[in-house]
N, C-alpha and C positions, 0 to 999 in steps of 0.2 A: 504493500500500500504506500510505502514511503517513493518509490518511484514515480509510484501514478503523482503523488503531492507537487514533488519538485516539478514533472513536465505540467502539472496544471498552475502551477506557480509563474515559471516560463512564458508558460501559453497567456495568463492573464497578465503578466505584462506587457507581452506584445499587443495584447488589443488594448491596455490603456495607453501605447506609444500612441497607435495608427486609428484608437477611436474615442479615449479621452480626452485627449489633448486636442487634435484638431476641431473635432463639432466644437464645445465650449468657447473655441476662438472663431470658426466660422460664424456662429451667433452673436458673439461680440460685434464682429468687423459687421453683418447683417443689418445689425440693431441699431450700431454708433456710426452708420454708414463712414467706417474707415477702411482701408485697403491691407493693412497691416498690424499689427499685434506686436509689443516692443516689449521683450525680453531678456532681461539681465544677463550678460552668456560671461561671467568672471567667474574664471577656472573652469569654464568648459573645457577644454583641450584635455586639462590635468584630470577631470574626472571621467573622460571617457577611455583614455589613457587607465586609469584605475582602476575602470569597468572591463577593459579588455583584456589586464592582468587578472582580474577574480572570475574571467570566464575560463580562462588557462585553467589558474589554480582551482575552478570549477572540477575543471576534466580530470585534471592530476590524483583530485581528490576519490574522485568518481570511479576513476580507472583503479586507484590504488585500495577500494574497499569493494572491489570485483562487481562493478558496475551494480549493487544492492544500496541504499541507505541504510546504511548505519548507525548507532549513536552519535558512535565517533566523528564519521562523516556529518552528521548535521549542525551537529557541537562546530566543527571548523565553515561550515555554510553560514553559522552565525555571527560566530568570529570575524568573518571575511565579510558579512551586511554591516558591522556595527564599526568596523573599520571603516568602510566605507560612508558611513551616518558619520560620524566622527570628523575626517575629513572634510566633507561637506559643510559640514556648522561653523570648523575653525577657518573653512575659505568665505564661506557666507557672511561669520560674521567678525572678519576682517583682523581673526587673531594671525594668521599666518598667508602667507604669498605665495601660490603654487610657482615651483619653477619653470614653467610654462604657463602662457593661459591656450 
């Protein structure tokens, strides 16, 4: 069951990329008859960059607990989000300066 969790986990982030984020802004621009949606993008680079290391270290992990979830393995899945959350706060709220944006 822990399989099925992760790819419905996956799965529903990809439709909040490709269907909650753009409707909410499609209605926006609708409604305020504007052409565009102006979004803060400081530390974009570094966080997708960060995203693209914990989908490696995703696999690494995945491949390493014989493609099952595991304790173990979900224990380090959290590890790897909260790092991630962490990151995010100290670029957002301007305690540190990613080495790229």
């Amino acid at each position: 069951h822990g399989d099925m969790a992760v790819s419905s986990s996956i799965g529903s982030n990809i439709f909040d990329s490709s269907v909650g984020l753009p409707i909410p802004w499609a209605l926006y621009c609708a409604i305020y008859r504007q052409a565009s949606v102006s979004v803060d993008v400081t530390g974009m680079g570094w966080s997708v960059f960060i995203l693209m290391l914990m989908i490696v270290l995703l696999f690494v992990i995945i491949i390493a607990s014989r493609w099952t979830l595991t304790h173990a393995a979900g224990a380090c899945c959290f590890v790897l989000y909260a790092v991630f959350i962490a990151q995010a706060l100290v670029i957002t709220t301007g305690v540190w300066k990613p080495p790229f944006e």
